[in-house]
N, C-alpha and C positions, 0 to 999 in steps of 0.2 A: 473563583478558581483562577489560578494562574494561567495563561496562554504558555500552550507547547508549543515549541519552533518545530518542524519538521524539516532536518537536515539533511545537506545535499545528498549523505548517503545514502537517502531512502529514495529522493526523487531528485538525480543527478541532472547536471542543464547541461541541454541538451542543443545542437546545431542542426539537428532535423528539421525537415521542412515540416510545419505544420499543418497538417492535412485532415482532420477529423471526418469520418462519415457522416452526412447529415440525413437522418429519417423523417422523414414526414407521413403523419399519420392522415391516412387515408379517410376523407370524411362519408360519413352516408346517412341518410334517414331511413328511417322508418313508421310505415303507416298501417297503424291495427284498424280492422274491421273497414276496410278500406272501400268495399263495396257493400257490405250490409250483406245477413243471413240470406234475404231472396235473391239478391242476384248472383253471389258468390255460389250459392247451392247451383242455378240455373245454369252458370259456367260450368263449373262440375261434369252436371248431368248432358251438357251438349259436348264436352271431352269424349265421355264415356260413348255418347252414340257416334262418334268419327272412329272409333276404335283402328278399324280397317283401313283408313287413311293416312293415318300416321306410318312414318317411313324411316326408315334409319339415320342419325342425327353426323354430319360430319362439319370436318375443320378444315378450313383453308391455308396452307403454308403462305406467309407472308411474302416468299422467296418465289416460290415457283407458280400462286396462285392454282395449283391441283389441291383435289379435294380428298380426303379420305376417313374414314373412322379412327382413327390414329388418337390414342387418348383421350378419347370419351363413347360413352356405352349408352346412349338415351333413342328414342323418338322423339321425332318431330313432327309440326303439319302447322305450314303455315297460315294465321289468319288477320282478319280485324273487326273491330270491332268499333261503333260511330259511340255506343253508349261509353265502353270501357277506356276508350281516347280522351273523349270530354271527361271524363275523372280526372287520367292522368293531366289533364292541360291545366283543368284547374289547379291539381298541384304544384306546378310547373314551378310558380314564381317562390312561394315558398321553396322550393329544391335548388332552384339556380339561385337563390340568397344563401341558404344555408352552405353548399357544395362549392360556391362561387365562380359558378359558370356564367357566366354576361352574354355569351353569344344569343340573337335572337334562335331559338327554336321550332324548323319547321319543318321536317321531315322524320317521319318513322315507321318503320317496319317492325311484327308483331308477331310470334311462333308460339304456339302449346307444342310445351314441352313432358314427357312421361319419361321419367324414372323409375325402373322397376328391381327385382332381383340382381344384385353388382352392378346397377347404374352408377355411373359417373360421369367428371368432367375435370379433368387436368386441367392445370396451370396455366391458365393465356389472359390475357386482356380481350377489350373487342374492340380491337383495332381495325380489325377488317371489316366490321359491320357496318361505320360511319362514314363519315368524309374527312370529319379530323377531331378525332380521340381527345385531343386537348380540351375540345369547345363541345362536347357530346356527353349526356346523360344515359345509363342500362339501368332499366327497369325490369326490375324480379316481380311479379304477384303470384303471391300462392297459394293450393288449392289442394285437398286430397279429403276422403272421407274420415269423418267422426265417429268411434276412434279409429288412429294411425293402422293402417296397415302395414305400413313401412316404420324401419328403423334407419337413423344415418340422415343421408341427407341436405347437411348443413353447407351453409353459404360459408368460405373461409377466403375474407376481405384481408388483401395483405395490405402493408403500408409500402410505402416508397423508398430507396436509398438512395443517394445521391453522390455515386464515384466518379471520381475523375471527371467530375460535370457531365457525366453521365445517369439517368432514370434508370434503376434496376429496382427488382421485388426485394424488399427486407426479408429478416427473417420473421421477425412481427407482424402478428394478425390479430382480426377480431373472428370471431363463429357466429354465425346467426343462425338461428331455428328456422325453419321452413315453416311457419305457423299458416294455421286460414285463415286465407281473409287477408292476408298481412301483403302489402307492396315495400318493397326495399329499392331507394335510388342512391346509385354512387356514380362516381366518375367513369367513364370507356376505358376511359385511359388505366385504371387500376387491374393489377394482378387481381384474381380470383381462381378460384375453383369449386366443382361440388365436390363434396366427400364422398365417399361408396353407401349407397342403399341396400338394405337387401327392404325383400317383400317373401316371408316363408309362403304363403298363398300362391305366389304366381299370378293372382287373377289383377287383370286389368284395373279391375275399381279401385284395389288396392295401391295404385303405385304412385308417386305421389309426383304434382302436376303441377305445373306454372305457366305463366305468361309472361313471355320477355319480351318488351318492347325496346328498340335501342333508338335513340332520341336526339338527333342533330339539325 
């Protein structure tokens, strides 16, 4: 077959400064059955008994450092865990090959989180959680009873754009399921959010539960 020419009328030349937006897709892992049926239940079941400890979950303005419910609707209650650490460390170098974080790794803080009936969590990064976003891992693990009480839920990993040599969220994203058993590591530095849960029950057990560790 002959080559078509496509004439200047179609794509006229042009003295614009050439500026393309450049996206970069956000990378992450993911790890099934990551604790194994007995310990993942046992997490579970010690959620359920702090019920009463868990406290209303807030965000910190980057600008003012004040705290408020502003854009997200969960419990929290922070903890740790010696056995659930040594998981994650062992994943560690696998995460920082694949994500390509080089920074060494030695500090992190750890929260069970409850989504229930319209839980959510807007649009942020966790910038405020680390020392420097750039060099720092957020680890998702999650947990809820079998079957779902909850619908919704999902993890929505934006990618990157890159204006005026400036980092902003694209419009592209990935969805991830909130599965058990399942830990998800991506960059600090990445846009995320949760999407809205509901739970028709209302009841505690039912609402579905995670472990965030953030990793610097």
């Amino acid at each position: 077959m002959q080559q078509a020419e496509i004439d200047t009328g179609v794509l006229s030349p042009s003295t614009d400064h050439w500026s393309p937006t450049i996206v970069v897709q956000t990378p992450f892992l993911r790890l099934e059955n990551f604790l194994g049926t007995r310990r993942a239940d046992a997490l579970l079941g010690y959620a359920l008994t702090r019920q009463s400890d868990f406290v209303p979950g807030t965000v910190m303005d980057p600008l003012t450092g004040q705290l408020s419910s502003k854009g997200r609707r969960s419990q929290v209650l922070p903890v740790h865990s010696a056995v659930f650490s040594q998981h994650l460390a062992d994943s560690l170098p696998l995460a920082q090959d694949l994500l390509g974080v080089r920074a060494e790794l030695t500090r992190s803080t750890s929260t069970l989180t409850a989504h229930g009936d319209d839980g959510y969590f807007g649009i942020h990064t966790d910038a405020t959680k680390v020392e420097d976003p750039a060099q720092a891992l957020s680890a998702i693990y999650y947990l809820h009873k079998r079957p779902r009480g909850f619908q919704g839920g999902q993890l929505r990993l934006y990618d990157t754009a890159v204006r005026d040599g400036r980092a902003q969220r694209a419009e592209t994203y990935r969805t991830i399921e909130p599965d058990h058993d399942t830990l998800v590591i991506f960059p600090s530095s990445a846009y995320h959010e949760v999407l809205a849960s509901t739970c028709p029950s209302g009841q505690f057990a039912d609402h579905r539960f995670t472990l965030t560790t953030w990793i610097s």
